[in-house]
C-alpha positions as CSV (number, residue, x, y, z in Angstrom):
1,X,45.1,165.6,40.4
2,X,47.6,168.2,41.5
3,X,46.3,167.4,45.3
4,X,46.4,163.9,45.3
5,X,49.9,163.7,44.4
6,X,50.4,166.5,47.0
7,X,48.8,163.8,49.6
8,X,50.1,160.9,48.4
9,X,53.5,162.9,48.6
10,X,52.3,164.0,52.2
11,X,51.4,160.4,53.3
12,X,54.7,159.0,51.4
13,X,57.2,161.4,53.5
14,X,55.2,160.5,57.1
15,X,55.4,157.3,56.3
16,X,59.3,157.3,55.7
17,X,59.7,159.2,58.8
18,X,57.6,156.7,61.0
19,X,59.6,153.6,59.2
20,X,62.5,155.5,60.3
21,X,61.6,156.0,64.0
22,X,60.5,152.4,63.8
23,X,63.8,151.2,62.5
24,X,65.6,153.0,65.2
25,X,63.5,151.8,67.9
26,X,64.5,148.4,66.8
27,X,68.1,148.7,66.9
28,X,67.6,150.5,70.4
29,X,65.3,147.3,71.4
30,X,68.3,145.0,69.5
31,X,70.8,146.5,71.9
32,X,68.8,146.1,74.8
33,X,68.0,142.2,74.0
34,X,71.6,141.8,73.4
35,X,72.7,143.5,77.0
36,X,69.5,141.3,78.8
37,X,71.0,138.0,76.9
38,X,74.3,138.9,78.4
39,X,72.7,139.3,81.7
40,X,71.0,136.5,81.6
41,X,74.1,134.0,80.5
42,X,76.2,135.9,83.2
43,X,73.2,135.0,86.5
44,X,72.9,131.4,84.9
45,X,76.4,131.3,84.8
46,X,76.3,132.5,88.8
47,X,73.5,130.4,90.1
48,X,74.9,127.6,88.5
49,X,77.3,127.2,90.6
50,X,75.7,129.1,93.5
51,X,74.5,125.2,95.5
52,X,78.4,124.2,95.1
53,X,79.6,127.5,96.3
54,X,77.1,127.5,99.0
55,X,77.7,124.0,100.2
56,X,81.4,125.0,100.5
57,X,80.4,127.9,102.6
58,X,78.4,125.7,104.8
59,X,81.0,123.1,105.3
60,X,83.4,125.9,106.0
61,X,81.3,127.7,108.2
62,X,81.0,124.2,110.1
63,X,84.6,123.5,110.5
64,X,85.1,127.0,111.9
65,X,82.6,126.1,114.8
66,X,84.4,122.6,115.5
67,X,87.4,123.2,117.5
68,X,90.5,122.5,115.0
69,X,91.5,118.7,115.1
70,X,95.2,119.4,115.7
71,X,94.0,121.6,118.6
72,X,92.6,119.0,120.8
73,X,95.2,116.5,119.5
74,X,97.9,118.9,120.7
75,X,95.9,120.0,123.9
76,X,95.8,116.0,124.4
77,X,99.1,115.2,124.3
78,X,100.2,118.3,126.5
79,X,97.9,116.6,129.4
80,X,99.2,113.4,129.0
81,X,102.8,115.1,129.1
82,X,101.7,116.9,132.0
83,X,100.5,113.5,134.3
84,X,103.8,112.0,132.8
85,X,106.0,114.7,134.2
86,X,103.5,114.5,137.3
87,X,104.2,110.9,137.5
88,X,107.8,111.2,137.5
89,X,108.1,113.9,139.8
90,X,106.2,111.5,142.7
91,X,108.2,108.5,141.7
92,X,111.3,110.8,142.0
93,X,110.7,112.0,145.5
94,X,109.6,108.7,146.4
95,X,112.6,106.8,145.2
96,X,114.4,110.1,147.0
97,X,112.2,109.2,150.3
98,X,113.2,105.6,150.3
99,X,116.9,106.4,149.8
100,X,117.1,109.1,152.7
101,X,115.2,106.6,154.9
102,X,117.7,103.9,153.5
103,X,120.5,105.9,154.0
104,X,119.7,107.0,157.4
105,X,119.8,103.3,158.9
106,X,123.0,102.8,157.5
107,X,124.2,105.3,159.3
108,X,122.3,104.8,162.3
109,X,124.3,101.7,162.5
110,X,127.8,103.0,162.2
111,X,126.7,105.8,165.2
């Protein structure tokens, strides 16, 4: 009798100590759940919004290889600057040509 309490004592303490371990190993398995939730909402969270984010880039990256808008309007309006000043000059010196020639029959006149 004496040796089946000492076994069932025996088989009693083991036990405690493997429930013990086991209840460890499940707060250690709790804590990991808990971090690979967080990890989990956190990527969902990122890929979510990853095709927006990406189709930003695109556009972005789009734009960058298109020469800027204002550039060619500006670039524009310095040409057509540039055949107006052009156009002036020539009228200038012609209006400057038909004066000289002008004035040089007047005077040829009063010679």
């Amino acid at each position: 009798m004496v040796i089946v309490v000492v076994i069932n004592l025996a088989l009693a303490l083991i036990l405690v100590y493997v429930a013990w371990h086991v209840w460890r190993l499940r707060l250690q398995l709790a804590v990991i759940a808990d971090i690979l939730s967080i990890y989990e909402r956190n990527i969902h969270a990122g890929l979510t919004i990853a095709p927006k984010a990406i189709a930003i880039s695109q556009l972005g990256i789009h734009q960058l290889r298109q020469p800027p808008l204002q550039a060619l309007e500006l670039l524009r309006l310095a040409q057509v600057l540039t055949l107006l000043s052009l156009g002036q000059q020539i009228w200038q010196q012609s209006r400057l040509g038909r004066r000289s020639k002008f004035l040089r029959k007047a005077l040829a006149k009063y010679k």
